[in-house]
C-alpha positions, 0 to 999 in steps of 0.5 A, spaced: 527 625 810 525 626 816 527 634 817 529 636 826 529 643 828 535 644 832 530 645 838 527 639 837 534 637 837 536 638 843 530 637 847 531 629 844 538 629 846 536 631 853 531 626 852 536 620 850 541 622 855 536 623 861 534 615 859 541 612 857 542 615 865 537 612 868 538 605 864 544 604 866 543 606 875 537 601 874 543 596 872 547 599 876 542 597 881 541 590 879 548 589 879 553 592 883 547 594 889 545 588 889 551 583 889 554 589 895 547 587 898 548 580 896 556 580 899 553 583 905 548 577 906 553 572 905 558 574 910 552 575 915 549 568 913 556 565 915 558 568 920 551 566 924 552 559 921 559 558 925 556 561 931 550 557 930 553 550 929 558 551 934 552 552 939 549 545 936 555 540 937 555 539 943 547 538 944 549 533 937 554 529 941 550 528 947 543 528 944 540 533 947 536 535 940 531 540 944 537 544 946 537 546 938 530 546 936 531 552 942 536 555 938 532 555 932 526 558 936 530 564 939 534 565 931 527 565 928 525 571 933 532 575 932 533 575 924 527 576 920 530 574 914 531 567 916 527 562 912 530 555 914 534 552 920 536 544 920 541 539 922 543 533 918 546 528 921 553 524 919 549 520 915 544 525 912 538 523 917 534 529 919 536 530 926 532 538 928 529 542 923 523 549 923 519 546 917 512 542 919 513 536 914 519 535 913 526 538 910 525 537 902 529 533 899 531 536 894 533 542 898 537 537 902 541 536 895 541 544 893 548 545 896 552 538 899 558 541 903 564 536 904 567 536 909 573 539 906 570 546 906 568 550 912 563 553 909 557 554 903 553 558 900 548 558 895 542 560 892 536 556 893 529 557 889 524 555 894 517 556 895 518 562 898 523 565 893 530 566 893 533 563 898 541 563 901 544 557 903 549 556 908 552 550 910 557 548 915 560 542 917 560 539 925 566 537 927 569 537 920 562 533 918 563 528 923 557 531 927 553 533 921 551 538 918 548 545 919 544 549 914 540 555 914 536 559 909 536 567 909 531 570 904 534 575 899 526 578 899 529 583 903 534 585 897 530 584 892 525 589 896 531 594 897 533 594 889 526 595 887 526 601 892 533 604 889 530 603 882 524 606 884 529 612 887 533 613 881 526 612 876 523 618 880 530 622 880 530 621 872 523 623 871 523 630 875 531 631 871 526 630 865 521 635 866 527 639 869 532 638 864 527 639 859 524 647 863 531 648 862 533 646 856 527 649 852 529 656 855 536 655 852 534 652 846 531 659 845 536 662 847 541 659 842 536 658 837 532 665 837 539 669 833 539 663 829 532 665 826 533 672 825 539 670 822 535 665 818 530 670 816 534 674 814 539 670 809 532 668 806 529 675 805 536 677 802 536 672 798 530 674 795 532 681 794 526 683 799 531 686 804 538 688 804 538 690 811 545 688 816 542 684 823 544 686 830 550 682 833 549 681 840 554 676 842 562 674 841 560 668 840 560 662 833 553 666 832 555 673 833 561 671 828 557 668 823 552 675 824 559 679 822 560 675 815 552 675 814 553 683 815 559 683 811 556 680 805 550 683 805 555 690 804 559 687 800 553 685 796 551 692 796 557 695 794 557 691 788 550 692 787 551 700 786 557 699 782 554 694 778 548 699 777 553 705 775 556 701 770 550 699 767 548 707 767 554 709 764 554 703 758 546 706 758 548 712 756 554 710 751 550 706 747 545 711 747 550 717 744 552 711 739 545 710 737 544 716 735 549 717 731 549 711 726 544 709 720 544 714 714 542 722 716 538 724 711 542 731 709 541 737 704 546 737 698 545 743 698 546 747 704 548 741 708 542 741 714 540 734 717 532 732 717 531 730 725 525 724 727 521 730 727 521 732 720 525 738 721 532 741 718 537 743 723 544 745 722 548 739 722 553 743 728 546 743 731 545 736 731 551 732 732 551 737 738 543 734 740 545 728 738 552 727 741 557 730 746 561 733 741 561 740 741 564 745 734 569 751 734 567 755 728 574 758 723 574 757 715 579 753 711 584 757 706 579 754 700 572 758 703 577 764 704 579 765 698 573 764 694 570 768 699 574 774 701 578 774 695 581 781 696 584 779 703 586 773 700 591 776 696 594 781 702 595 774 706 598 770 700 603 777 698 605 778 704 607 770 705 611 772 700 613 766 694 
């Protein structure tokens, strides 16, 4: 399994961020850039065509077709995006158009315009790109039909530079963002490592020391309970150790008073470990904590002192 520090961590999220970002601008850009600067096109296509087609029934009518291909000069000259301009008649004859050979003939089936509709338009693939048709019917068809062309190269070339725009933006908020981010995962990250650390020599038993809390936050919190554990590991600790000692010593004093003590029959002295022969109030007393009082008993007293003996027991009376 593939392991990440929380760093790493962050600075790949910075990464996927700044990437998904700048994904979703391009598509922006080739979406709703593009279809507002296709609208635009259209709107401007069409409003040229109606004026440009009502300038051009007149000189259909009348036969005048120089007239037109005037027309056409004059647009070319004014609207660089124009590509086309031609006239069909009402029985599809070529009446004037800007091509030298010719209008093609698949160019004239791209977009048929009935004379139902006042006007349409439609994308066209040409020899020169993407093209924009834009039909409008003379006199509701029965003069013919007006088509211009108007490239979207221009578009195409404006998206790419708002693409090119937001891929720059991207790459100067990456290196940006990762300055910063790497700055901050320091911050973040440098508390955690001490804490770390120290968790690590703790449990090794190579330190017991608390760590400094310097922030109020999660990770100053998380300093506390680390501080907290450590005094209260310590604190069992000692009494652990104390209890041993205590255990230690008690078993010691039991130890030393069991097994057979090797005693005089006589005068009743216990031989030590060293071979020597102690009074049996000296040993007990070395070799426990118990301490003597010495008194006699009545037996000793009258065997001992038989004349004060007699005295006690008279004046005791029967």
């Amino acid at each position: 399994m593939v392991f990440f520090s929380l760093r790493r961590k962050i600075l790949l999220g910075l990464l996927a961020t700044t990437l998904l970002f700048a994904a979703l601008m391009v598509g922006f850009a080739h979406t709703v850039v593009r279809g507002q600067l296709v609208a635009l096109l259209t709107e401007k296509g069409v409003a040229i065509a109606r004026k440009i087609a009502a300038d051009c029934v007149s000189p259909v009518i009348t036969g005048r077709l120089f007239e037109i291909e005037m027309l056409f000069k004059d647009l070319q000259a004014s609207e660089g995006d124009l590509v086309y301009a031609y006239v069909l008649g009402e029985d599809g004859r070529e009446l004037v158009h800007t091509f030298s050979g010719g209008v093609p003939a698949a160019l004239k089936a791209a977009n048929p315009v009935p004379p139902s509709r006042e006007v349409s338009a439609r994308k066209v693939d040409t020899d020169r790109g993407p093209v924009l048709d834009v039909g409008v019917p003379l006199l509701r068809g029965d003069a013919g039909v007006l088509h211009l062309g108007l490239s979207e190269v221009r578009i195409n070339q404006e998206v790419n530079r708002i693409v090119a725009l937001i891929l720059v933006v991207a790459a100067l908020s990456l290196v940006i963002g990762g300055v910063v981010s790497v700055a901050f995962s320091r911050y973040i990250t440098r508390p955690l490592m001490t804490l770390s650390g120290a968790a690590e020599a703790f449990g090794r038993g190579e330190s017991r020391q608390p760590v400094a809390v310097e922030s109020e936050d999660e990770i100053g919190e998380l300093a506390k309970v680390f501080n907290l554990m450590v005094e209260n590991r310590q604190r069992a600790a000692e009494e652990r150790e104390r209890l041993i000692g205590e255990l230690q010593q008690a078993l010691g004093e039991v130890k030393a008073l069991r097994g057979i003590l090797p005693i005089c029959s006589s005068c009743k002295k216990v031989r030590s470990d060293q071979g020597s022969w102690q009074q049996i109030e000296s040993y007990i007393r070395d070799h426990s904590a118990a301490e003597f009082s010495h008194g006699i008993c009545p037996e000793c007293a009258k065997a001992l002192y038989p004349e004060h003996w007699a005295k006690i027991e008279s004046k005791a009376g029967p």
